[in-house]
The first five atom37 places (N, CA, C, CB, O) and aatype in JSON, in Angstrom:
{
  "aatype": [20, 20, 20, 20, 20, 20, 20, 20, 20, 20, 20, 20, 20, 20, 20, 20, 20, 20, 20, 20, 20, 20, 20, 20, 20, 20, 20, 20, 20, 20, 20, 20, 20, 20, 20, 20, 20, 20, 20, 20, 20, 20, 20, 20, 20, 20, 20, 20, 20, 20, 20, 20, 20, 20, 20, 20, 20, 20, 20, 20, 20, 20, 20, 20, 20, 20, 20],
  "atom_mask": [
    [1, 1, 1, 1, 1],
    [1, 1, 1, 1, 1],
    [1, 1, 1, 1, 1],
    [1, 1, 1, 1, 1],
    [1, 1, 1, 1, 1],
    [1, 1, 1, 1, 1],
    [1, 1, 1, 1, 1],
    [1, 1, 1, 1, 1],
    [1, 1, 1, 1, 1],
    [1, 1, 1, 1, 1],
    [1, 1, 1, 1, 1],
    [1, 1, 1, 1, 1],
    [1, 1, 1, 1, 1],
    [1, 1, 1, 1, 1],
    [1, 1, 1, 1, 1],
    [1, 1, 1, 1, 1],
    [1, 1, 1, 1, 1],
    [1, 1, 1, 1, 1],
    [1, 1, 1, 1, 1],
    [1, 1, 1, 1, 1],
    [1, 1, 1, 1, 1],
    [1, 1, 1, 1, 1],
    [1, 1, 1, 1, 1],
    [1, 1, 1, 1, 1],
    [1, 1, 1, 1, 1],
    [1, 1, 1, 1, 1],
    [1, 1, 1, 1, 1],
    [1, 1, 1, 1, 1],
    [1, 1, 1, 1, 1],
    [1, 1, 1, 1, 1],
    [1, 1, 1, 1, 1],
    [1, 1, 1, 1, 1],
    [1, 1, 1, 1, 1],
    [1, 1, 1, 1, 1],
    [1, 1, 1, 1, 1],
    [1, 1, 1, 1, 1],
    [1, 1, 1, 1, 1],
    [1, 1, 1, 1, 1],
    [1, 1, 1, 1, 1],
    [1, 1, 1, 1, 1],
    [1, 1, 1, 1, 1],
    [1, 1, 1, 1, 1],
    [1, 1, 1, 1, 1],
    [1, 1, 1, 1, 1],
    [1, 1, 1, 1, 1],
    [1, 1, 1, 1, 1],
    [1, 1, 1, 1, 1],
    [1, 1, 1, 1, 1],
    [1, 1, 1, 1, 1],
    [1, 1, 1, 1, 1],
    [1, 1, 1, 1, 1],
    [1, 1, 1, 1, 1],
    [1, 1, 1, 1, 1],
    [1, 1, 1, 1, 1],
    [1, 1, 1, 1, 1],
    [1, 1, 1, 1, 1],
    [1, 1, 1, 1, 1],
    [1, 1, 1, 1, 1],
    [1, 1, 1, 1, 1],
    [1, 1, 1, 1, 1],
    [1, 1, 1, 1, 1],
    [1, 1, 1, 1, 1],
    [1, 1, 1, 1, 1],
    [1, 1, 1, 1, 1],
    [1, 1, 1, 1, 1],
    [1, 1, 1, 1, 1],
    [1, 1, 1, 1, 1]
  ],
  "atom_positions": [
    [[0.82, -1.18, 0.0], [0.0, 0.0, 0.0], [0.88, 1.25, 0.0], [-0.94, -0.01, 1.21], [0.57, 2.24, -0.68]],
    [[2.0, 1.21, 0.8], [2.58, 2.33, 1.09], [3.45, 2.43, -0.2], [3.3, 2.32, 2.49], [3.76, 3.61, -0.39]],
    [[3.87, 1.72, -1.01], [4.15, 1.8, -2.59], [3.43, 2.17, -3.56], [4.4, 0.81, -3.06], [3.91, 2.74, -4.54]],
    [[2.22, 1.91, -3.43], [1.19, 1.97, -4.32], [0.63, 3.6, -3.91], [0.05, 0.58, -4.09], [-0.17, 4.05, -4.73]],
    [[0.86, 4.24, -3.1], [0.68, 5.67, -2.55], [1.7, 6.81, -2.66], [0.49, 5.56, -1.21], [1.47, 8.01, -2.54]],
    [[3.13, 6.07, -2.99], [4.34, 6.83, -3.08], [4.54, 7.0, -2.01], [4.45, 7.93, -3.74], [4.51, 8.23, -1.96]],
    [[4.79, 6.53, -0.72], [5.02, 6.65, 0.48], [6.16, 5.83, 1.21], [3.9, 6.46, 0.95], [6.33, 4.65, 0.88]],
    [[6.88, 6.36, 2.13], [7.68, 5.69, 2.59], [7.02, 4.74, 3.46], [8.58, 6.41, 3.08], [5.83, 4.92, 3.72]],
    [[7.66, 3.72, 3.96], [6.69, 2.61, 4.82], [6.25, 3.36, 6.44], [7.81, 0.87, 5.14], [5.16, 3.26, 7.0]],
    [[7.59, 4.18, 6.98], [6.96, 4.56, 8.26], [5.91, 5.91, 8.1], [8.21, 4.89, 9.34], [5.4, 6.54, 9.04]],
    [[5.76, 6.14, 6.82], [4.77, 7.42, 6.48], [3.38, 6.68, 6.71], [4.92, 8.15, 4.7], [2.57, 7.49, 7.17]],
    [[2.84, 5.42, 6.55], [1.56, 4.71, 7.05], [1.3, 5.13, 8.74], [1.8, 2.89, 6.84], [0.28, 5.64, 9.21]],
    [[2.54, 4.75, 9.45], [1.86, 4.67, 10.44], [2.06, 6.22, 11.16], [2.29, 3.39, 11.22], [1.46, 6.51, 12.2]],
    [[2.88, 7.06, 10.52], [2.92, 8.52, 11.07], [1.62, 9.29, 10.36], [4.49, 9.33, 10.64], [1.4, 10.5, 10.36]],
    [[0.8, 8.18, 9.73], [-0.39, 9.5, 8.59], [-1.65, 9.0, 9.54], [-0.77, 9.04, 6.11], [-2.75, 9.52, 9.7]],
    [[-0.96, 7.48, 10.25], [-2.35, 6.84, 10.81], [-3.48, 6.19, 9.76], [-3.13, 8.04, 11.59], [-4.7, 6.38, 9.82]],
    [[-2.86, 5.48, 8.93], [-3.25, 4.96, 7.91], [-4.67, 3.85, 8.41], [-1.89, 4.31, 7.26], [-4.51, 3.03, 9.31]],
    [[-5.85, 3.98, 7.74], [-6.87, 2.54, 8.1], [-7.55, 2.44, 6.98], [-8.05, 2.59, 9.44], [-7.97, 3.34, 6.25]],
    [[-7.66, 1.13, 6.86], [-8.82, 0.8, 5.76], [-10.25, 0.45, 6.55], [-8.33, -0.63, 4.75], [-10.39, -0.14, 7.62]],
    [[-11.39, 1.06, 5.58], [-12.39, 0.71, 6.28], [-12.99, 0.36, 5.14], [-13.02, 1.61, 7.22], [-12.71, 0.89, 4.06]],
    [[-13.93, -0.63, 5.31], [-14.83, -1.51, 4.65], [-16.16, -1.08, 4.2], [-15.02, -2.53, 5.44], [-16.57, -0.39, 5.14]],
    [[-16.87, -1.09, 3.48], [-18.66, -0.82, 3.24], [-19.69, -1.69, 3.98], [-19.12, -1.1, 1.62], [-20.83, -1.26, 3.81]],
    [[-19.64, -2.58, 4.61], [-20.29, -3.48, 5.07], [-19.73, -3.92, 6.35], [-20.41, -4.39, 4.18], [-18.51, -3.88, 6.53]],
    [[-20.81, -4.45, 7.52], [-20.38, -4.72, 8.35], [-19.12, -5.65, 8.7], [-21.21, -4.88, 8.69], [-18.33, -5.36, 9.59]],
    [[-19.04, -6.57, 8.05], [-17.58, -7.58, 8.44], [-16.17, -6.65, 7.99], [-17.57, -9.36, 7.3], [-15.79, -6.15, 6.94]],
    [[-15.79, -6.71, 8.97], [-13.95, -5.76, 8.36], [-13.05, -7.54, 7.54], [-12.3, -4.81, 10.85], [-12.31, -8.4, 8.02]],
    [[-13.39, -7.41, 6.79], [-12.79, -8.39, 5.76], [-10.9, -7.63, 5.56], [-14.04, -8.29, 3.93], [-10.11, -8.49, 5.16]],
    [[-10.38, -6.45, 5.78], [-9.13, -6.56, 5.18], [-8.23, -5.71, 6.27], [-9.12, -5.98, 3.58], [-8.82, -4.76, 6.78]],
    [[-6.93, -5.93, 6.65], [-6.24, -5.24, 7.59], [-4.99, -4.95, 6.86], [-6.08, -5.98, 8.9], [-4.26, -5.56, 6.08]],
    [[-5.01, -3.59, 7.51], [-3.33, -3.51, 6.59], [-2.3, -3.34, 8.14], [-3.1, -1.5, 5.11], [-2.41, -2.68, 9.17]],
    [[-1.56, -4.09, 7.73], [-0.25, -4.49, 8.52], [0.54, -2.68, 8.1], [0.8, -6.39, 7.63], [0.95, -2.27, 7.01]],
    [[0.49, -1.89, 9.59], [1.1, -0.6, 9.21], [2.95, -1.12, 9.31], [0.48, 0.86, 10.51], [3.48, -0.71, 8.28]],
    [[3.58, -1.57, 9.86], [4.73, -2.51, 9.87], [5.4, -2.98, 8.39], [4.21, -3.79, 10.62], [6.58, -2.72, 8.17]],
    [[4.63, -3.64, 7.42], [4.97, -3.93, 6.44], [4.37, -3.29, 4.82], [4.84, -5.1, 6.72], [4.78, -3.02, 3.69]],
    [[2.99, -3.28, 5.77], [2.51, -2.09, 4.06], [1.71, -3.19, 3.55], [4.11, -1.48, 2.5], [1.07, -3.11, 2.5]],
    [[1.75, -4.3, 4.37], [0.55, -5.25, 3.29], [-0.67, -5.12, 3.22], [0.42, -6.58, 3.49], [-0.77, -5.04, 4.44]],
    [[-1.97, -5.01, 2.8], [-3.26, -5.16, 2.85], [-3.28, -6.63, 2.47], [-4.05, -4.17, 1.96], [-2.97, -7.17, 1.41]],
    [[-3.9, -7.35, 4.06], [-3.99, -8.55, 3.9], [-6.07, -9.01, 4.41], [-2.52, -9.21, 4.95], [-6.95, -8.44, 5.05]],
    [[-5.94, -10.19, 3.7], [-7.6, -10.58, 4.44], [-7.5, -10.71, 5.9], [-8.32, -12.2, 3.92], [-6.4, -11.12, 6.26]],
    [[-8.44, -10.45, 6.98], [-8.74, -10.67, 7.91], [-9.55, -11.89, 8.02], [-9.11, -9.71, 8.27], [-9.39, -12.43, 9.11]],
    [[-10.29, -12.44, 7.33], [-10.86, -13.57, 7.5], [-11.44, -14.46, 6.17], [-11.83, -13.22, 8.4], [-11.34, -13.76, 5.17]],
    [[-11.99, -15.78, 5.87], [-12.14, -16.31, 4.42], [-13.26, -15.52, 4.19], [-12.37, -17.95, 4.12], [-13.93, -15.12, 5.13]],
    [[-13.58, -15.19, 2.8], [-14.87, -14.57, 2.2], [-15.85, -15.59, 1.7], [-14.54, -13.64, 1.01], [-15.5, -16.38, 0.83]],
    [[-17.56, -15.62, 2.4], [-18.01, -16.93, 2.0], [-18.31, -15.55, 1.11], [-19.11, -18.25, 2.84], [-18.55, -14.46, 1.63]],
    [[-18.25, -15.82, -0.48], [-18.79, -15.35, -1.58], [-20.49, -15.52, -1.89], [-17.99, -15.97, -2.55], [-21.14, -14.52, -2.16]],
    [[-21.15, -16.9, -1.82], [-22.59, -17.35, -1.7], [-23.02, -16.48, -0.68], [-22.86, -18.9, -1.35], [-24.04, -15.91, -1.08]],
    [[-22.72, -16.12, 0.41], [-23.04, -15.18, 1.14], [-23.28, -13.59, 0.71], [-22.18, -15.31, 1.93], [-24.4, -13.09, 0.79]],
    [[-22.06, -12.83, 0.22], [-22.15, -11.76, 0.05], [-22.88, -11.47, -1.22], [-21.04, -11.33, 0.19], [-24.01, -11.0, -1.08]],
    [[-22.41, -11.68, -2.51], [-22.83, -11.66, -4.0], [-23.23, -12.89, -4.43], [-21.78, -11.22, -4.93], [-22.57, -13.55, -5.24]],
    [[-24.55, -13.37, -3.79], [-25.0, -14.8, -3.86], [-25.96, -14.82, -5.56], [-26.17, -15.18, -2.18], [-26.35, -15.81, -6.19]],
    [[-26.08, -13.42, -5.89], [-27.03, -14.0, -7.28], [-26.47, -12.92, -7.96], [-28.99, -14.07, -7.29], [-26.9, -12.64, -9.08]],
    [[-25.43, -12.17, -7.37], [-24.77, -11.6, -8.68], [-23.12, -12.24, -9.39], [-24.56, -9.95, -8.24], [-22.2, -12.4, -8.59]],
    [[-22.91, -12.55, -10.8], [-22.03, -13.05, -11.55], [-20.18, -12.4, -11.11], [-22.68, -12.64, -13.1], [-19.19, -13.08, -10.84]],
    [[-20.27, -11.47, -11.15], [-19.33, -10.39, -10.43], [-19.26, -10.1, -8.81], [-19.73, -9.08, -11.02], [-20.25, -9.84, -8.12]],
    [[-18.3, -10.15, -8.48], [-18.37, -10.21, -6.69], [-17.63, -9.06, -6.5], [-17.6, -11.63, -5.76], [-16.66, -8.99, -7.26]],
    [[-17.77, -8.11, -5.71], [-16.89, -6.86, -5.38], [-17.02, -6.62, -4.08], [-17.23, -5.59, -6.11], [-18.1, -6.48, -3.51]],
    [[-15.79, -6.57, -3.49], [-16.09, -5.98, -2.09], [-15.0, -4.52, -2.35], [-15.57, -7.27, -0.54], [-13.97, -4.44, -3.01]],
    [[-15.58, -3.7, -1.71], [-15.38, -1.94, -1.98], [-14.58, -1.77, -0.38], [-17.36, -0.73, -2.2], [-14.59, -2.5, 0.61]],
    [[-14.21, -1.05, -0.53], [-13.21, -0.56, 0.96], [-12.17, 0.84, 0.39], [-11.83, -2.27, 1.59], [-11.62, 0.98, -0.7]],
    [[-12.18, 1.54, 1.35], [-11.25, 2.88, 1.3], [-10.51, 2.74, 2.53], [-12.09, 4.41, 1.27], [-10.92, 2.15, 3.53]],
    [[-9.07, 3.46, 2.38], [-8.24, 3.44, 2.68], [-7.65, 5.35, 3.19], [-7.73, 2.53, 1.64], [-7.29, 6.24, 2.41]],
    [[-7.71, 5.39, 4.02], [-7.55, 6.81, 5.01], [-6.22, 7.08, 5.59], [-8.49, 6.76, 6.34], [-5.89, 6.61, 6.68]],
    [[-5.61, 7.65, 5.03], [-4.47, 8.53, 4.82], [-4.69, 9.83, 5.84], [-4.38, 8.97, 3.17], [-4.94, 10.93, 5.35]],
    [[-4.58, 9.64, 7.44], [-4.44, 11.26, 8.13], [-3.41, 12.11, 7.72], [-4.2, 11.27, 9.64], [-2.32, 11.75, 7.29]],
    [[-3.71, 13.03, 7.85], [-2.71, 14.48, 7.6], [-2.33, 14.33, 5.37], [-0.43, 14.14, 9.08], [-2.28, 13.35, 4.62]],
    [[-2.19, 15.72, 5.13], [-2.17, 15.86, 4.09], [-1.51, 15.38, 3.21], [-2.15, 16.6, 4.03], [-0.36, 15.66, 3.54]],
    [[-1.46, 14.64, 1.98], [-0.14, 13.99, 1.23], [0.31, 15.23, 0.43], [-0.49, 12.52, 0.12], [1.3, 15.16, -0.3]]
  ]
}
């Protein structure tokens, strides 16, 4: 993440970096330490996008203080 932003790695956790999710389950955590956005838990898919062909889960990512 912190690559994909142009950021140095300790600039995540000095900006106070979080991802937050659209839906109640927090499905993704980003490791401020390494910069990964990793899953927090398996995605039952039949669950979320059970009759749609395309599955999307949406989430933003919050960057404190100005880039």
């Amino acid at each position: 993440v912190a690559k994909d932003l142009g950021l140095q790695l300790p600039a995540l956790k000095d900006r106070d970096a979080h991802v937050f999710g659209t839906g109640r389950t927090r499905y993704f955590f980003l490791d401020l330490q390494s910069g990964h956005l990793s899953m927090m838990e398996q995605v039952d898919r039949e669950e979320i996008c059970a009759a749609v062909a395309k599955c999307v889960l949406n989430f933003e990512i919050l960057v404190k203080h100005p880039m």
